[in-house]
C-alpha positions in Angstrom: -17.4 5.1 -19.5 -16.7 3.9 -16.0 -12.8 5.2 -15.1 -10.2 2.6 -13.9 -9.1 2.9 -10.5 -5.2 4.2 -10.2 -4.7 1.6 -7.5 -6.9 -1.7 -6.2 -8.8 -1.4 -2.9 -5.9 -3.6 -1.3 -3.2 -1.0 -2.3 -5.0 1.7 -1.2 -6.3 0.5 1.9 -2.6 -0.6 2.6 -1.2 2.7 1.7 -3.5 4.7 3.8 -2.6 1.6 7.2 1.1 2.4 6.9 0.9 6.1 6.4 -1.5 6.0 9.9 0.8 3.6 11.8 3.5 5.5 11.1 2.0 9.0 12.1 0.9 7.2 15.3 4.4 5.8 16.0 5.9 9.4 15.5 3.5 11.1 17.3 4.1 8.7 20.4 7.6 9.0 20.0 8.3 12.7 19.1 5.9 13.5 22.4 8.2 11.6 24.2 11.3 12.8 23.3 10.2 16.5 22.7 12.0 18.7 25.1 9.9 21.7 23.7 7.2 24.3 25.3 5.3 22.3 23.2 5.6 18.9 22.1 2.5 18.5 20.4 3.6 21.2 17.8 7.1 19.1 17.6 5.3 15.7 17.4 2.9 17.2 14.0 6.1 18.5 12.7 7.7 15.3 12.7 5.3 13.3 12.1 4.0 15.2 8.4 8.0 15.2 8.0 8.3 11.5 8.0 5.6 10.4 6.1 6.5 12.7 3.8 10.1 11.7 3.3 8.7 7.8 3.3 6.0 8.4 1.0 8.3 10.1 -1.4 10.1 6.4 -0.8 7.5 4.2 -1.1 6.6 5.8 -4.3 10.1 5.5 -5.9 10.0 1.8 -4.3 6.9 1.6 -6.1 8.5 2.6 -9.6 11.3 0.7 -9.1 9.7 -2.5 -8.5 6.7 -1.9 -11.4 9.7 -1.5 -14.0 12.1 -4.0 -12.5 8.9 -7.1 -13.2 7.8 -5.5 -16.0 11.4 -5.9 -17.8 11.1 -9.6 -16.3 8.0 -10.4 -18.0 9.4 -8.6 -21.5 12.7 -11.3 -20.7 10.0 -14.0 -20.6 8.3 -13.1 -23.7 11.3 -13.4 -25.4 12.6 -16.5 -24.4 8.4 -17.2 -25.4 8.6 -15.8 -28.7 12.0 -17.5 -29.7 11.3 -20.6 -28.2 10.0 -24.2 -30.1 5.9 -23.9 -29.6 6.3 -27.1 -26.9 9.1 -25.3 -25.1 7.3 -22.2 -24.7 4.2 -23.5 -23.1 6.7 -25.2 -20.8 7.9 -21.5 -20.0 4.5 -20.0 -19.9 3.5 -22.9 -17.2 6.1 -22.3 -14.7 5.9 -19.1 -14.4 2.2 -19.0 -13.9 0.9 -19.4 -10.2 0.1 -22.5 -8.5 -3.6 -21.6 -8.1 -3.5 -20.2 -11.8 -1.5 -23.2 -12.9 -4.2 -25.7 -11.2 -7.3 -24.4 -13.0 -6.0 -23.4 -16.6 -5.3 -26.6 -19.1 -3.5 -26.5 -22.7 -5.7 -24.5 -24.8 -5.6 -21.7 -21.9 -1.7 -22.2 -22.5 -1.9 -22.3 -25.7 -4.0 -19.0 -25.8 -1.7 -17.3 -23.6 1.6 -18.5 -26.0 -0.4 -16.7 -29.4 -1.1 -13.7 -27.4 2.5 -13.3 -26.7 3.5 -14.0 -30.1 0.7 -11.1 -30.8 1.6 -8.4 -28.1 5.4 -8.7 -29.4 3.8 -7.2 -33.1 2.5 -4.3 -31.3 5.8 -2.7 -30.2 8.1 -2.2 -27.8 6.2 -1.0 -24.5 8.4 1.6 -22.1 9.1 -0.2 -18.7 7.0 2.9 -17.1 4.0 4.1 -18.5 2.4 8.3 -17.6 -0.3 5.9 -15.7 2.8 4.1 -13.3 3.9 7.6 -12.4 0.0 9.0 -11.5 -0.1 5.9 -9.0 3.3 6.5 -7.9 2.0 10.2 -7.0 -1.9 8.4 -5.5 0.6 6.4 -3.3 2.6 9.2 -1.6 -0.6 11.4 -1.4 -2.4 8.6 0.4 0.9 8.2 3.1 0.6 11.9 3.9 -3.0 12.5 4.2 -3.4 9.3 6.5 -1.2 11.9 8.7 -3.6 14.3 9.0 -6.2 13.2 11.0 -3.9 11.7 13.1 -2.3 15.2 13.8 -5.1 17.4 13.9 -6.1 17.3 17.2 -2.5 18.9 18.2 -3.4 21.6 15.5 -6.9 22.2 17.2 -6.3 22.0 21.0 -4.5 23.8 23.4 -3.8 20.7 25.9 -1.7 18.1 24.4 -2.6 15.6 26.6 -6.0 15.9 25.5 -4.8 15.8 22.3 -2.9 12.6 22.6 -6.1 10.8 23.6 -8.2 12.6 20.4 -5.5 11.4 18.2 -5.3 7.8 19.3 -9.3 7.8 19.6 -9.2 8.8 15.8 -6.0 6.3 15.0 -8.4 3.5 16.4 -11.2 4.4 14.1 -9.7 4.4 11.4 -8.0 1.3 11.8 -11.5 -0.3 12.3 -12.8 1.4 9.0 -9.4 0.4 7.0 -10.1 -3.3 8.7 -13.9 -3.3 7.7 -12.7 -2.0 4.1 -10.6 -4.6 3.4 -12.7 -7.4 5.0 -15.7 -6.3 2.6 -13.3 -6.4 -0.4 -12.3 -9.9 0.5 -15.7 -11.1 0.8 -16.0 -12.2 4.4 -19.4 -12.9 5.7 -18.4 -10.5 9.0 -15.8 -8.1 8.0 -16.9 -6.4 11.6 -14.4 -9.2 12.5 -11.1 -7.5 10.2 -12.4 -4.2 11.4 -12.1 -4.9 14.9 -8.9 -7.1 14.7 -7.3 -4.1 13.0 -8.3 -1.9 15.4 -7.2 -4.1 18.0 -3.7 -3.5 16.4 -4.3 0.1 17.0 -4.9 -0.4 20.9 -1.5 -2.9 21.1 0.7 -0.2 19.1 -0.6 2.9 21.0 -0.5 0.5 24.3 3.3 0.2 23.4 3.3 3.9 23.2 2.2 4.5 26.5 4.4 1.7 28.0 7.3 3.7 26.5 6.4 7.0 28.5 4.0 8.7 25.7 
């Protein structure tokens, strides 16, 4: 039996973009500012310590928002349930949307208005489920080991120069293979083009960097 992914490509692929654009952002900046024998120790330091902190954030954000629409859509039900059959394929309509809403007719809405009727005999379900918190953990594992690669290079080498070019060599590449990642999922015919618009991202950020003294 095939497992189900914790999160879609899309989150994942997002996850693992912010994570890296922040670890290149810190990097560029704590090298900056560092007043240190050795600013590329000071730059890995804060960099793992900021995506850290904000992945530890993005994950609450993440819980937060799962149970805040999930106790929407139990609202909805309920107005569903207690509603006049008419009435509550009205409400099932507007919420759906447009592209949904332009393709389903009234049997689909009609479906949809039993199933309601049918989930609400199955109990009451929590507004977070064991499987919300296992993605909430994927999500801040995923903003902290983007950080890595981007900071190994200071770990390895002894001229941080050097390793300031490594990094943002690495930062680039990645960018390209998140960009190619999510331009296969979406089905382009070329999704060399995403990768190389997302690493042209890469270039302008780290190009911003270097304009700012890194």
């Amino acid at each position: 039996m095939k497992r189900e992914a914790l999160l879609d490509p899309v989150d994942r692929v997002s996850e693992i973009l912010f994570g890296l654009i922040m670890a290149v952002t810190i990097v560029g900046s704590a090298s900056i500012a560092s007043s240190t024998e050795n600013p590329g120790r000071a730059a890995t330091i804060a960099a793992l310590g900021c995506n850290v902190a904000w992945g530890l954030v993005d994950a609450v954000m993440y819980l937060l928002r799962t149970a805040t629409e999930r106790t929407h859509l139990r609202r909805i039900g309920y107005q569903v349930i207690q509603a006049d059959n008419e009435h509550a394929r009205r409400i099932i309509e507007k919420i759906l949307p447009d592209y949904v809403r332009a393709i389903v007719g009234e049997e689909e809405i009609e479906g949809m208005r039993k199933r309601v009727h049918d989930l609400s005999s199955e109990g009451r379900r929590r507004a977070l489920e064991p499987r919300d918190y296992l993605e909430a953990f994927g999500i801040f594992l995923l903003v902290v080991i983007a950080t890595f690669p981007v900071v190994l290079p200071f770990l390895i080498l002894s001229s941080t120069p050097l390793a300031m070019r490594v990094s943002r060599v690495i930062a680039i590449s990645m960018l390209f293979v998140l960009g190619f990642a999510l331009g296969r999922h979406a089905g382009y015919r070329s999704p060399l083009y995403t990768g190389f618009a997302m690493a042209a991202l890469g270039v302008a950020l780290i190009a911003m960097v270097i304009a700012l003294g890194g």
